[in-house]
Backbone as a ProteinNet text record, in pm:
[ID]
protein_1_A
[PRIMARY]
XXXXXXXXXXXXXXXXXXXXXXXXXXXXXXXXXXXXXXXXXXXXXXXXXXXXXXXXXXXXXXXXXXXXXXXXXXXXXXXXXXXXXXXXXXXXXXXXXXXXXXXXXXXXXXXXXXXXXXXXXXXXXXXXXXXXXXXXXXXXXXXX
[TERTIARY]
-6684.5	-6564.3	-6509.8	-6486	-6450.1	-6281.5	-6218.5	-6046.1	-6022.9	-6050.6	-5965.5	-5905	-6061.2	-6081.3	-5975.1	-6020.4	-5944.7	-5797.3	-5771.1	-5613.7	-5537.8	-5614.4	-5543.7	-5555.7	-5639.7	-5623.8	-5507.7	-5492.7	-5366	-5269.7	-5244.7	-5128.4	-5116.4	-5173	-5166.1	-5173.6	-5215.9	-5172.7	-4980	-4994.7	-4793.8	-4730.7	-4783.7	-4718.3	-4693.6	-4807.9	-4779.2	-4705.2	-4702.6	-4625.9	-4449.5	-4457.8	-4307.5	-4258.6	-4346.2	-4347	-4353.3	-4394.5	-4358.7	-4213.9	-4160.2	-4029.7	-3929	-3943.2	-3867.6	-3862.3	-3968.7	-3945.5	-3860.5	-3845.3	-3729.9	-3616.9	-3588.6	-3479.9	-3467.6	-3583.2	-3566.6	-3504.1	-3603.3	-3556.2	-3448.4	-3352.6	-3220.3	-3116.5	-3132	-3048.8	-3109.7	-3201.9	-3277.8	-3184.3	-3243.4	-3170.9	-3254.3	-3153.7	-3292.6	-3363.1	-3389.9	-3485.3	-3590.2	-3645.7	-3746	-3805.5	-3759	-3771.9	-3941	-4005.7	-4176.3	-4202.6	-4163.9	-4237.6	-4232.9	-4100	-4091.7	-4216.8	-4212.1	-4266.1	-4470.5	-4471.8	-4635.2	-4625	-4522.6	-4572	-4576.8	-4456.6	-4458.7	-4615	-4676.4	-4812.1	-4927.3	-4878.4	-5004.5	-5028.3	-4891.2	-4840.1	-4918.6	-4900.9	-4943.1	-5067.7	-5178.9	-5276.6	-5377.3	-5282.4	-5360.2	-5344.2	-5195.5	-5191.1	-5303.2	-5340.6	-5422.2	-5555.2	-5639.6	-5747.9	-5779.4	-5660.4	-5663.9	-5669.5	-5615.8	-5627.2	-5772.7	-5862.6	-5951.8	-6056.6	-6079.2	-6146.1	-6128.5	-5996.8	-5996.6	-6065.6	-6040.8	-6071.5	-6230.1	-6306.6	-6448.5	-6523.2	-6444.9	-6484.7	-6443.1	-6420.3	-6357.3	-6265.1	-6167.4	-6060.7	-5939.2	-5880.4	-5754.8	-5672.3	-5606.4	-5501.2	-5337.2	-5269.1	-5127.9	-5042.3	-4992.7	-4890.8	-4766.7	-4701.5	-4593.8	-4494.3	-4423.8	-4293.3	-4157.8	-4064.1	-3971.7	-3890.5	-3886.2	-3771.8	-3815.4	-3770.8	-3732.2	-3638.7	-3620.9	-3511.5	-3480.3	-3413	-3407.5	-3337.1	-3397.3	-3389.7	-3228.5	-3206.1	-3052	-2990.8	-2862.8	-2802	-2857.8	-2859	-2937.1	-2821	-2762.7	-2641.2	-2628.7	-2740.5	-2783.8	-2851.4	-2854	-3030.1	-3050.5	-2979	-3023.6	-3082.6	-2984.6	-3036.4	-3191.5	-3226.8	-3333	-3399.6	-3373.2	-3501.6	-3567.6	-3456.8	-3470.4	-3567.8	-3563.1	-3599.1	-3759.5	-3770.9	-3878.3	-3981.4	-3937.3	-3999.4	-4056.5	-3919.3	-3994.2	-4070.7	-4099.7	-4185.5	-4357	-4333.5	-4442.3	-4516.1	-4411.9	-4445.5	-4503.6	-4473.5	-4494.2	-4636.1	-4640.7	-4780.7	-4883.3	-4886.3	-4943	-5011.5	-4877.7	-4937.4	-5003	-4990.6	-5065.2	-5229	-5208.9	-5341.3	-5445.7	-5353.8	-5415.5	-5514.9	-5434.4	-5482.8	-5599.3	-5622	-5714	-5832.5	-5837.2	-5925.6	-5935	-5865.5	-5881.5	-5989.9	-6017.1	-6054	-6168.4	-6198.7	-6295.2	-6434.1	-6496.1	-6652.2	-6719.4	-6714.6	-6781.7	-6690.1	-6826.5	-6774.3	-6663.6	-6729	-6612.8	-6441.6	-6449.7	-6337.1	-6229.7	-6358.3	-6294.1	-6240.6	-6339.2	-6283.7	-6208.4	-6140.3	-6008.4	-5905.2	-5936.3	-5836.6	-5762.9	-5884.7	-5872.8	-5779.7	-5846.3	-5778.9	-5669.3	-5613.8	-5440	-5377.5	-5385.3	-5361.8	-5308.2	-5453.5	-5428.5	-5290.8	-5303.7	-5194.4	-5045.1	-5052.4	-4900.3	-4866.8	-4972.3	-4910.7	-4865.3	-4923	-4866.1	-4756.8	-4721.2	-4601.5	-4517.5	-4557.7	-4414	-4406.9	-4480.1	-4453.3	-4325.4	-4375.4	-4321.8	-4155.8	-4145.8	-4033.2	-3954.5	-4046.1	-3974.8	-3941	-3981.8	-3947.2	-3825.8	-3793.8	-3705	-3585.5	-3577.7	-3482.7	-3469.7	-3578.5	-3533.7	-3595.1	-3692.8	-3705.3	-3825.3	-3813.1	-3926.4	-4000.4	-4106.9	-4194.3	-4201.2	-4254.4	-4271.2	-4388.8	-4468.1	-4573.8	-4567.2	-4690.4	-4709.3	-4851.6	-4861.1	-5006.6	-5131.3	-5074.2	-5181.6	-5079.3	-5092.7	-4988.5	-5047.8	-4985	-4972.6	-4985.8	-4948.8	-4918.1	-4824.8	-4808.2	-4681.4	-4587.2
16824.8	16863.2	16989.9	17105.2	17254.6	17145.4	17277.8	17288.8	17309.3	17379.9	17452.5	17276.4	17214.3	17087.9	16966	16991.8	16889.5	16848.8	17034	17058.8	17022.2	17067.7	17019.1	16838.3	16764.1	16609.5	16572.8	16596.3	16587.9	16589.8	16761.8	16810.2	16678.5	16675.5	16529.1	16368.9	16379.8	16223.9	16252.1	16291.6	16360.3	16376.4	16401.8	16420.8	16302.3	16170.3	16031.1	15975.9	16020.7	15905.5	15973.6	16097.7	16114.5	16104.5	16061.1	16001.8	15841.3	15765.4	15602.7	15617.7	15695.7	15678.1	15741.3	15817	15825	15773.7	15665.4	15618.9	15472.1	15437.7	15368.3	15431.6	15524.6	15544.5	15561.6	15596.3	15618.3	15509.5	15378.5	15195.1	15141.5	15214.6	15215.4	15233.3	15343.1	15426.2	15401.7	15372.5	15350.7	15305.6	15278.5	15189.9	15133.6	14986.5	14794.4	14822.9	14881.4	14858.1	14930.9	15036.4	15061.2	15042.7	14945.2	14812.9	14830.5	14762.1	14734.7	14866.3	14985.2	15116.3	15187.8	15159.5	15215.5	15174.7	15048.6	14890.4	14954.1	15006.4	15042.1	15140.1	15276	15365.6	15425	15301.7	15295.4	15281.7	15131.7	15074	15200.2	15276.6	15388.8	15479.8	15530.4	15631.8	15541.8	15411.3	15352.7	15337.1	15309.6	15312.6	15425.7	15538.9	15698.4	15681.9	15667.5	15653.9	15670.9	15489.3	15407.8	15454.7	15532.8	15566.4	15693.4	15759.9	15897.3	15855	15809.2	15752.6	15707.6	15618.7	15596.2	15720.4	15799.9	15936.9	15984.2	16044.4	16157.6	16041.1	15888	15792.1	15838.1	15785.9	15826.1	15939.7	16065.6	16160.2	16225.6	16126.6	16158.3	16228.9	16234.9	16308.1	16245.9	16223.5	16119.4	16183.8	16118.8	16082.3	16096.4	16162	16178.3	16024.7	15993.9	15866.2	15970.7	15888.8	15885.5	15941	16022.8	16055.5	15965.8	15950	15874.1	15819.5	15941.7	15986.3	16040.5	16098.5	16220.3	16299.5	16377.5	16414.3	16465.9	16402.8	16378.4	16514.6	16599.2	16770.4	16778.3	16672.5	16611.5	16520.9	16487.8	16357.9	16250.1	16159.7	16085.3	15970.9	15943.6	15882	15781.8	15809.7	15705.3	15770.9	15699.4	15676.7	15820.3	15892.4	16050.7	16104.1	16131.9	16163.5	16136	15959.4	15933.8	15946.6	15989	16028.7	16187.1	16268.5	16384.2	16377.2	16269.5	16276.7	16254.6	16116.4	16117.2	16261.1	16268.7	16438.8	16523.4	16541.9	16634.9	16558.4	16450.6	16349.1	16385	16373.8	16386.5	16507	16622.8	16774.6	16757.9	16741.9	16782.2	16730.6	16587.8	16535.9	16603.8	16679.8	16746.2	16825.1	16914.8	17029.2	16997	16901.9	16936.1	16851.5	16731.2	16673.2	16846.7	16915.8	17063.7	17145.3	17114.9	17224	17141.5	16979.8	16953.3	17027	16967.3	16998.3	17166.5	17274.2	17391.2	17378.7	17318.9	17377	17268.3	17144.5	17046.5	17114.8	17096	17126.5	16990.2	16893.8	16758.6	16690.9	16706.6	16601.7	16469	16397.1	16269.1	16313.8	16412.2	16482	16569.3	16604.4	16727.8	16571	16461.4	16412.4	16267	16290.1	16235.9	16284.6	16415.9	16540.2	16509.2	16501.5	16557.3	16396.2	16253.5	16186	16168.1	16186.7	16200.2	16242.6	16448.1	16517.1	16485.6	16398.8	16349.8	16259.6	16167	16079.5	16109.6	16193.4	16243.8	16304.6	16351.2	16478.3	16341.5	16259.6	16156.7	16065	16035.4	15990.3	16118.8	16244.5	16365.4	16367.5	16360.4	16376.7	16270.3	16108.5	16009.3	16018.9	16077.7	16153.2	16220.6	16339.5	16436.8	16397	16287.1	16227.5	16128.2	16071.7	16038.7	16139.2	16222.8	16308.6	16444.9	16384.8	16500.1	16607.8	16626	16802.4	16826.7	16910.8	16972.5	17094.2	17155.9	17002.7	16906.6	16808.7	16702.4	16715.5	16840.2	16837	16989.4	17047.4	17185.4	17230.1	17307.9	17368.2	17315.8	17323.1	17373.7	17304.5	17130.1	17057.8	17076.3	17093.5	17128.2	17228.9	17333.8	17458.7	17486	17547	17568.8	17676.6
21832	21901.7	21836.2	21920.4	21900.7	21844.8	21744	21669.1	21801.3	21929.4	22017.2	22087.7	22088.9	22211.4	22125.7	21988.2	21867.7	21937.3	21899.9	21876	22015.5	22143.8	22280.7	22265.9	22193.8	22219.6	22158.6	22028.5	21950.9	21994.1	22083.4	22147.5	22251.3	22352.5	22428.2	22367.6	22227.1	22159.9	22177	22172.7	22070.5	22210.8	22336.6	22481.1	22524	22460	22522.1	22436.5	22297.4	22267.4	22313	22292.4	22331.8	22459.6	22579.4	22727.9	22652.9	22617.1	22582.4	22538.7	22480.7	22375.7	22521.8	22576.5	22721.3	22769	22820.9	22940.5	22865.9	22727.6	22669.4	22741.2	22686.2	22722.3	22916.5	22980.9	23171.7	23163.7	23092.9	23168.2	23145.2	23044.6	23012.2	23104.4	23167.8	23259.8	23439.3	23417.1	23557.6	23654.4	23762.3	23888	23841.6	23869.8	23843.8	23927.4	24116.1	24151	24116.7	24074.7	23969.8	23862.2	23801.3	23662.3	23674.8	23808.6	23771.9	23782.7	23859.4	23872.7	23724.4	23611.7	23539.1	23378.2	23438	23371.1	23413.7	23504.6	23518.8	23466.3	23459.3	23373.9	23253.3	23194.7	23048.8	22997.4	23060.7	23039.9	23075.8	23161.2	23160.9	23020.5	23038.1	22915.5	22775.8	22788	22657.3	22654.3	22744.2	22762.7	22737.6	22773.7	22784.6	22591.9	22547.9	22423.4	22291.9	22376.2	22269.9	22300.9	22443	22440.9	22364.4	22391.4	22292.2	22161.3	22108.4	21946.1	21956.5	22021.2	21982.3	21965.8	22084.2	22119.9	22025.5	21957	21861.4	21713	21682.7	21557.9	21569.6	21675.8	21714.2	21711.1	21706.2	21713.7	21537.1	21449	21331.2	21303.2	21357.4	21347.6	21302.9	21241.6	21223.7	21305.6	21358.1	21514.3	21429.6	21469.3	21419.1	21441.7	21376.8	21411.9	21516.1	21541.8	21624.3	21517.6	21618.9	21508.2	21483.2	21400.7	21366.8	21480.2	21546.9	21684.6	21756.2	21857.3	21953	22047.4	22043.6	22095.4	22255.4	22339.6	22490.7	22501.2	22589.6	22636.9	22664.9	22696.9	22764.9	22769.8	22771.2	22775.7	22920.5	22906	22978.3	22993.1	23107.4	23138.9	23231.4	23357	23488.2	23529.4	23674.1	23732.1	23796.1	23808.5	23864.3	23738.4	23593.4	23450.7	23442.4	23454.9	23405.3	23494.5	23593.3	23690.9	23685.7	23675.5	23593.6	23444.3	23389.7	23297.1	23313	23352.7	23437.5	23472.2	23559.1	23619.9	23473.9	23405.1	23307.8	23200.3	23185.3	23093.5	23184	23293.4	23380.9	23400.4	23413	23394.4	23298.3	23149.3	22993.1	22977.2	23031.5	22963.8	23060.7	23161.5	23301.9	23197.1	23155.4	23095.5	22987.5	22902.9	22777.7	22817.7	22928	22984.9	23016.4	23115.7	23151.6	23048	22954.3	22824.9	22804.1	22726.5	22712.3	22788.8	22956.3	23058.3	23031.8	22980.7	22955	22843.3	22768.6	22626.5	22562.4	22689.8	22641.4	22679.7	22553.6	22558.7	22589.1	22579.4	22673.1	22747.4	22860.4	22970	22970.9	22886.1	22855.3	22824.7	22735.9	22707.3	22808.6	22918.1	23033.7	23147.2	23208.5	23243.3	23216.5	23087.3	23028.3	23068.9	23046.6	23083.6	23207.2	23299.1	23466.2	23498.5	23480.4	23518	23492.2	23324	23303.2	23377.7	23408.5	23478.1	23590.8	23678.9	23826.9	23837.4	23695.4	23696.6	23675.7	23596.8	23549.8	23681.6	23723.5	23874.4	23941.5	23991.8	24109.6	24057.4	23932.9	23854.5	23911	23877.4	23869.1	24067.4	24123.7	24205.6	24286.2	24252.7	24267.9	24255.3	24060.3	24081.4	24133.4	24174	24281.8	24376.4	24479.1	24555.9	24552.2	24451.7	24450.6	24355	24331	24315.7	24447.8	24562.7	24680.7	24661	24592.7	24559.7	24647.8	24717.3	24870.8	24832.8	24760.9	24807.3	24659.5	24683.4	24553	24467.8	24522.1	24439.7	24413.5	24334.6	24281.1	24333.8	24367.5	24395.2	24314.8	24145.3	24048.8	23958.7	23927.8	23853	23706.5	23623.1	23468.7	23405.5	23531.2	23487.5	23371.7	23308.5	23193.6	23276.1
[MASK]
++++++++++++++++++++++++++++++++++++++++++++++++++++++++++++++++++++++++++++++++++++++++++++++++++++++++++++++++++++++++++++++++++++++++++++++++

């Protein structure tokens, strides 16, 4: 594994865990009726998590722990806030899923990439839809 391919997995270990530690705080502020929608994508976010930790363990690389904290771009108050928040949890991990798929020299690695990607885009989009924004999707999702 190329430093370039290393350094984009990392960058995306560190995108999920600070998307798990948000979407604490989305399910806080949420509307209750999104409880299971928020509840499946915590479990994705954690999933992408724990496969990335293994990929980069396997590929000998030691995997960064999680940081202490993190800090929310914005005050986060109710269910418009955390839906906002949402969106940009979804953008962020887009882009750094993107970079991987930019910079993987094997297959397994490029499509890790591509499926996150696909996923965060249809989470952000999901978002956009429920915050109204026309259109709900992006041409070319995880653009920076």
């Amino acid at each position: 594994m190329s430093g370039s391919e290393q350094q984009a997995l990392v960058d995306a270990l560190r995108a999920e865990y600070a998307a798990v530690f948000c979407y604490g705080v989305i399910a806080a502020y949420s509307n209750p009726d999104r409880d299971a929608m928020i509840a499946e994508y915590t479990a994705a976010h954690r999933a992408r998590r724990d496969s990335t930790i293994d990929a980069l363990t396997a590929a000998g690389v030691s995997a960064p722990s999680a940081d202490a904290g993190y800090t929310v771009p914005f005050p986060v108050v109710d269910p418009i806030s955390a839906a906002k928040l949402g969106a940009l949890v979804e953008s962020e991990t887009a882009v750094a899923w993107r970079s991987v798929i930019e910079r993987a020299q094997f297959e397994h690695s490029r499509r890790t990439g591509i499926d996150a990607l696909t996923d965060s885009a249809i989470r952000l989009a999901t978002w956009q839809t429920i915050l109204g924004t026309t259109p709900p999707t992006a041409p070319f999702p995880g653009q920076p």
